[in-house]
C-alpha positions as CSV (number, residue, x, y, z in Angstrom):
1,X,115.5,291.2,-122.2
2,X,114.9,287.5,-122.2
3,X,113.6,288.1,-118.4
4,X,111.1,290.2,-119.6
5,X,109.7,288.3,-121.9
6,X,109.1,285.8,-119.6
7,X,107.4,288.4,-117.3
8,X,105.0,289.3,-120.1
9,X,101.5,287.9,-119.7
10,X,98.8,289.1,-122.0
11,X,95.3,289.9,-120.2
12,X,93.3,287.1,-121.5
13,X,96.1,284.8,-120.6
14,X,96.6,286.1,-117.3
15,X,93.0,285.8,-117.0
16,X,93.2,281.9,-118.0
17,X,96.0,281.4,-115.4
18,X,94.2,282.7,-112.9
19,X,91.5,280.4,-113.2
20,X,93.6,277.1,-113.2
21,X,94.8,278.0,-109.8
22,X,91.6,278.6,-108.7
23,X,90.4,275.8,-109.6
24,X,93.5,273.8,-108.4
25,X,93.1,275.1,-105.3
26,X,89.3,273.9,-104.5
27,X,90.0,270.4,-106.4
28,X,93.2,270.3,-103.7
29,X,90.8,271.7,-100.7
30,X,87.8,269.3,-101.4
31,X,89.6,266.2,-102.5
32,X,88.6,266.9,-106.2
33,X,84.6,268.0,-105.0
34,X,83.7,264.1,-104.4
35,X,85.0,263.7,-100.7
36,X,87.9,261.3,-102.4
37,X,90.8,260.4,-100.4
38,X,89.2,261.7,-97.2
39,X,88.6,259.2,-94.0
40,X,85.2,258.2,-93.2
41,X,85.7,258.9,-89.7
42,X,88.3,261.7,-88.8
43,X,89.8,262.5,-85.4
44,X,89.9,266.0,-84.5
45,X,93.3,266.9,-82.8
46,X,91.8,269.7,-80.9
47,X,89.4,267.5,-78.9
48,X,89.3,264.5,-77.2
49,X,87.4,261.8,-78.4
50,X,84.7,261.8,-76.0
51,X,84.5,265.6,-76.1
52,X,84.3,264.9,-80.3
53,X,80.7,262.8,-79.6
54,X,79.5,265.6,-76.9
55,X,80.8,264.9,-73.4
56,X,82.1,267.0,-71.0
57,X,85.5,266.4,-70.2
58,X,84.8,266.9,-66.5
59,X,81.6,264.2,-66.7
60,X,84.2,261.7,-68.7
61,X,87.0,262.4,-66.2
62,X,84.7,261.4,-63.1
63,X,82.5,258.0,-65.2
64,X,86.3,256.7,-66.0
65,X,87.4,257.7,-62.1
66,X,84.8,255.5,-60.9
67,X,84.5,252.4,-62.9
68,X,85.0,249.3,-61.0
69,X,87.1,248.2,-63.6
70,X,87.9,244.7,-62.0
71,X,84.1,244.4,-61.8
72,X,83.6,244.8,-65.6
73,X,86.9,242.2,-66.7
74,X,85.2,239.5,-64.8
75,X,81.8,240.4,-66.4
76,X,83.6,240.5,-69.8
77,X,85.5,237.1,-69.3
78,X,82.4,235.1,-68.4
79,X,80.5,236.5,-71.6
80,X,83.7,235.5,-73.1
81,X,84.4,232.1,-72.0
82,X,80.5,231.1,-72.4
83,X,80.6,232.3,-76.2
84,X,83.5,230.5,-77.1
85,X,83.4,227.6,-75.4
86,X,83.7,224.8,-77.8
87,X,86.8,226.8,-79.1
88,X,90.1,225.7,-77.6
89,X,92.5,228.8,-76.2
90,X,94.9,228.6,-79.4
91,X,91.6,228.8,-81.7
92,X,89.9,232.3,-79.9
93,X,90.9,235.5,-81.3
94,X,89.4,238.7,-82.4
95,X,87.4,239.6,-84.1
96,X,85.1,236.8,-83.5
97,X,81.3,236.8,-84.4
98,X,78.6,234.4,-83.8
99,X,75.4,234.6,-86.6
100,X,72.4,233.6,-84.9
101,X,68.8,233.3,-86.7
102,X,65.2,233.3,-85.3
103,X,65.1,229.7,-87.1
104,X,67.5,228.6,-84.7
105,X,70.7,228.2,-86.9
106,X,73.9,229.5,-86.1
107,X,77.5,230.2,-87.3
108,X,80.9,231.6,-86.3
109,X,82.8,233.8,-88.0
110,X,86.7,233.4,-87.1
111,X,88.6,236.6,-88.1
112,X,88.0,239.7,-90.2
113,X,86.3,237.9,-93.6
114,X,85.4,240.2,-96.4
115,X,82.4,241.2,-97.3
116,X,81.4,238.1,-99.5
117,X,82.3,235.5,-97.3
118,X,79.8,237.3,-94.1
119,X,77.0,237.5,-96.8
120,X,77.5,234.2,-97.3
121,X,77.6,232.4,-94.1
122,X,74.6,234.9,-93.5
123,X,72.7,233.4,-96.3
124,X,73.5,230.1,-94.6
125,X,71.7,231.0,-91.4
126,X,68.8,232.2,-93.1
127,X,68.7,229.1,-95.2
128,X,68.9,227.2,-91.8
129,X,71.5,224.9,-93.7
130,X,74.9,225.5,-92.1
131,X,77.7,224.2,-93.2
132,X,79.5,224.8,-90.0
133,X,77.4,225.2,-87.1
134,X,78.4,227.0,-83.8
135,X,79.1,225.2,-81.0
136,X,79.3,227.4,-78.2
137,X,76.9,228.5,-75.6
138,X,76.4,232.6,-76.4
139,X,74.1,234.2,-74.2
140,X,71.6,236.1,-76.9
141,X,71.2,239.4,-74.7
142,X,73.3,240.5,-71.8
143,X,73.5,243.6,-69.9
144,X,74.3,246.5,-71.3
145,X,74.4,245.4,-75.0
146,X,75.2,247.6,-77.6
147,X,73.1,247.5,-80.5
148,X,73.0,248.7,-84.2
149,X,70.4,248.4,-86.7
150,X,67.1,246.8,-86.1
151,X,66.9,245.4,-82.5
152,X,64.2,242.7,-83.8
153,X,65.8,241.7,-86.6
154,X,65.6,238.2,-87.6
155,X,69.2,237.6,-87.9
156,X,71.8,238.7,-85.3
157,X,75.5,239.0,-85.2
158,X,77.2,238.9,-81.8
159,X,80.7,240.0,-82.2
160,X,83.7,240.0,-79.7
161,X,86.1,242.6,-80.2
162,X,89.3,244.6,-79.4
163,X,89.9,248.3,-79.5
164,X,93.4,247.5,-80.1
165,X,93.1,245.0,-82.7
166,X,93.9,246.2,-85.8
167,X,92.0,243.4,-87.6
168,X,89.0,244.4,-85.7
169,X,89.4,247.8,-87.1
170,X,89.6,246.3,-90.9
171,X,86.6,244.4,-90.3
172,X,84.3,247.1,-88.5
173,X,83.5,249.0,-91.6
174,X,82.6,245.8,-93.3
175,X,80.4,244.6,-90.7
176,X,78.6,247.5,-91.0
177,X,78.0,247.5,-94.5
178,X,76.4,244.4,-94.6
179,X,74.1,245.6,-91.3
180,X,73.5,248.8,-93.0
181,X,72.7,247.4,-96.3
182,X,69.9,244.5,-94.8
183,X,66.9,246.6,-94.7
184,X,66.4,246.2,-91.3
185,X,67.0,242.6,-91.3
186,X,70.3,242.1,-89.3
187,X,71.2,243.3,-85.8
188,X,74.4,243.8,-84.7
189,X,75.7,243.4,-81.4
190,X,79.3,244.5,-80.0
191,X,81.0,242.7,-77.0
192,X,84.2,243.5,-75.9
193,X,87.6,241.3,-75.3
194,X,90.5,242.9,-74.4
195,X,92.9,240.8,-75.4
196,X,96.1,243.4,-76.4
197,X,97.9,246.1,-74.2
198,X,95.8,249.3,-73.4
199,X,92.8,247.7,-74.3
200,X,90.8,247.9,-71.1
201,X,91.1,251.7,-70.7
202,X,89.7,252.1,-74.3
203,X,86.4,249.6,-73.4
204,X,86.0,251.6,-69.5
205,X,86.0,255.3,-71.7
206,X,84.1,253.5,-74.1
207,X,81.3,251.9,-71.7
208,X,81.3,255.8,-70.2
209,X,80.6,257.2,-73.5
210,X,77.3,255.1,-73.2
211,X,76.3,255.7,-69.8
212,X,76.9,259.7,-70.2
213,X,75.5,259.8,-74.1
214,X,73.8,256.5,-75.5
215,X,74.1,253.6,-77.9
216,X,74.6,256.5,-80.9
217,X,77.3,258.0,-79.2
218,X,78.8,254.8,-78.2
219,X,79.0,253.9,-81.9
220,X,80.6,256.8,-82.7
221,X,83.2,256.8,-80.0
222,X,83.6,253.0,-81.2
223,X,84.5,254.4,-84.7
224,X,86.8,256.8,-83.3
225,X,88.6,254.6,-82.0
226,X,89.0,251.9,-84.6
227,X,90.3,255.0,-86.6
228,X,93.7,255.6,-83.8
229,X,94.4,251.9,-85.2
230,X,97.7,252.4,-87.8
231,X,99.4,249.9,-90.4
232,X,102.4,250.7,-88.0
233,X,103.0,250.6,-84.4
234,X,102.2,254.1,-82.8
235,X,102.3,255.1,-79.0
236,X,98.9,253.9,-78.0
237,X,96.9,257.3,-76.8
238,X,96.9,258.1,-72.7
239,X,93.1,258.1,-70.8
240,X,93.5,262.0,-71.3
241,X,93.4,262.0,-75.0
242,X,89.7,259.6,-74.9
């Protein structure tokens, strides 16, 4: 008797119920109808990475196949060694950026800095009164560049990164925010240095992403794979999964 008292739901109540799961369900489906808890930039499990930003796999296969990839370290070392060379080898790591105005003034920035701190050294530049000024000899525009926001900007940022740096990862989104929230008045340049384990395979699929799709695509692919980056240490992913 007492089981069926339990069992016995009155019509409007049943009706009430009904909705609550409902509704539980689409708050659980759409992460509470406001995107919340979701990653800006999610990596499909079904395609590969370049295959995610429109690239044949076949087209990938053969760009990767036949990068001289000996060719494009020693390209990627002299950039290197020209940007930071006021910087002994204990003080370079990644991420590294160099701030650059049209006034002349420019700054480093050593490590992933928040948000504040880049505005500020920003606002230091465009001031033209650094507090510390960079020392090194960074070539403005190099071959094959990649480039977000406005390419005439007055203010550039020229940053050196790693695919497999997690810190680079943190500070990519920032970076961003700051370029995308300029009005058109900062460019943003990405350089590579492959300083950790895997690293160079990630820049080669990378620099194919642009040669087969374009800067866009590039970004995107960039973004994918900041996103592989976890808090813990994971199997890095094979060429086959880029």
């Amino acid at each position: 008797m007492e089981n069926d008292k339990k069992l016995s739901i009155n019509t409007p109540t049943a009706i009430i119920v009904a909705g609550f799961v409902v509704m539980l369900a689409i708050l659980i489906t759409n992460g509470g109808g406001s995107g919340a808890g979701k990653s800006k930039t999610e990596v499909s499990k079904d395609k590969t990475l370049s295959e995610q930003v429109g690239i044949k796999k076949a087209d990938f296969d053969a760009c990767v196949q036949g990068t001289d990839k000996s060719a494009l370290q020693t390209k990627i070392a002299a950039s290197v060694e020209s940007a930071m060379k006021a910087l002994k080898p204990e003080e370079r790591g990644t991420p590294y950026a160099i701030v650059i105005g049209k006034n002349g003034s420019k700054a480093e920035i050593r490590g992933a800095l928040p948000v504040e701190q880049v505005s500020a050294i920003i606002a230091e530049v465009t001031a033209g009164k650094v507090k510390t000024s960079y020392k090194g000899e960074v070539v403005l525009k190099e071959e094959g560049d990649h480039v977000y926001g406005n390419a005439e900007a007055p203010i550039v940022i020229i940053e050196y990164s790693d695919y497999e740096c997690p810190y680079c990862g943190k500070f990519q989104p920032d970076i961003k925010q700051v370029v995308d929230g300029s009005n058109g008045g900062i460019a943003w340049i990405y350089r590579h240095w492959p300083i950790h384990a895997g690293s160079l395979d990630k820049i080669v699929a990378a620099e194919c992403v642009a040669k087969l799709k374009g800067n866009d695509a590039f970004w995107k692919y960039t973004d994918l794979l900041f996103a592989l980056i976890n808090p813990t240490p994971a199997p890095a992913p094979t060429t086959s999964n880029l």
